[in-house]
N, C-alpha and C positions, 0 to 999 in steps of 0.2 A: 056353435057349429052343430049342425043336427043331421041325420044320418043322411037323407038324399043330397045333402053337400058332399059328404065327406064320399058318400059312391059316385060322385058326379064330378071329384075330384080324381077319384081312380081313374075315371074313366077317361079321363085327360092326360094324365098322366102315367101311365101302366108300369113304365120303368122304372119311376120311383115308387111306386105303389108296390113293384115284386121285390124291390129292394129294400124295402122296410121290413116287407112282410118275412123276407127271408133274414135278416138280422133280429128279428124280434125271435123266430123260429131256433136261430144257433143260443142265442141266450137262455131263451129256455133250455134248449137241451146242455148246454154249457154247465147251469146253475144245478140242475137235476144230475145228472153226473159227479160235480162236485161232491153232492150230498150222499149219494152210495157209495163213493171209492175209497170209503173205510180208515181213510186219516186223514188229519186235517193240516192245513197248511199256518202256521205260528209266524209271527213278528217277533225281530231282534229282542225285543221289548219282554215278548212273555219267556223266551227263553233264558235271560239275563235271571229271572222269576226261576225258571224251573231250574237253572243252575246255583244261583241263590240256595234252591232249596234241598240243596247236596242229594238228591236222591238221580234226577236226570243222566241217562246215556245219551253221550255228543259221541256223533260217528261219521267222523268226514269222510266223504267219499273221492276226495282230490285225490291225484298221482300223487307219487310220492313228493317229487320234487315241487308241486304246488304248495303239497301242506308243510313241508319245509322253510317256504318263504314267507307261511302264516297262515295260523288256525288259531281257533279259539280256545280258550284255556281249558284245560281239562277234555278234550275232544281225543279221542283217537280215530290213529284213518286207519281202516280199513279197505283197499278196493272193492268193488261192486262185484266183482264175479268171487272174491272170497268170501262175501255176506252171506252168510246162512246163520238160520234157525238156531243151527250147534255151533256157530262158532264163540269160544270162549268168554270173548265180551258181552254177549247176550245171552250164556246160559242160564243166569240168572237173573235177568233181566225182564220177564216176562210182566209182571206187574209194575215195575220200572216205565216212567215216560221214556220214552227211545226218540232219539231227536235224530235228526240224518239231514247231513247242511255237505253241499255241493260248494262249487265256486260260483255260479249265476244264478242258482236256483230255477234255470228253466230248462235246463235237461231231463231228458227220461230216467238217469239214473237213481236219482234219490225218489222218484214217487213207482221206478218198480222195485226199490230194496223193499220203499213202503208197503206196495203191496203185497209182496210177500212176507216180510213178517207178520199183516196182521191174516194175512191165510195161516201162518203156522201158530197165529192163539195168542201174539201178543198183543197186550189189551191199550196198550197210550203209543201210539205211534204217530209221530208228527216228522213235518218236514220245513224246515229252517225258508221261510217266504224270500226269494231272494237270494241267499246263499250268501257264500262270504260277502259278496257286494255290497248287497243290503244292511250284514256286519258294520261292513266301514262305512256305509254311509250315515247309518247311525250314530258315527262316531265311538263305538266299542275298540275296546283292545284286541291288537293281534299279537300270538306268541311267536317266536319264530324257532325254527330247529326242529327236533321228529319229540320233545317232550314236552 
């Protein structure tokens, strides 16, 4: 195919010709975005890894009674509007990977704690791909109770 086809096929069909053109256009901006919002999105897989590697803060961000019915081992939950910079679990945590795992992994909650911690200077912040779903679909253990 060489190029006065492929205009000659625009030109036939414009509809799909704006609708390519505009799904090509959210991709790109999709992908470029991804790459400046300052933390990165992890699978079950590498955090099994970073919890392995006893250094990892897990910080559920489920209601209470969610993470009661099951969270990940060694995780503590936290709510989103008590997440700050100073709270206790993260004082010292600033070089620490800081992990934050939701229940779906597609709400705003866990990528704006994201954001905010790496605005206040912490340097490994990541966000659980998926959230507990992705967990169990994995087939990982869940704990159950608030320990």
């Amino acid at each position: 195919m060489n190029y006065e086809e492929l205009l000659a096929f625009a030109g036939r069909n414009p509809m799909l010709s704006l609708a390519f053109a505009g799904l090509t256009i959210a991709i790109i901006v999709t992908e470029i975005a991804r790459l400046f919002r300052g933390y990165r999105s992890i699978k079950p897989a590498e955090l099994t890894r970073l919890i392995n590697g006893g250094n990892a803060v897990v910080i559920d961000l489920s209601a209470g009674s969610d993470f009661e019915k099951g969270h990940i081992t060694g995780s503590r939950n936290v709510q989103p509007a008590q997440l700050t910079p100073a709270h206790k679990l993260l004082a010292s945590a600033r070089q620490s990977p800081v992990v934050l795992v939701c229940r779906t992994g597609t709400g705003t909650a866990s990528s704006n704690a994201a954001k905010a911690l790496k605005k206040a200077g912490f340097e490994q912040v990541s966000v659980l791909d998926g959230g507990i779903a992705a967990w169990q679909a994995a087939d990982l253990p869940l704990v159950k109770g608030r320990g």
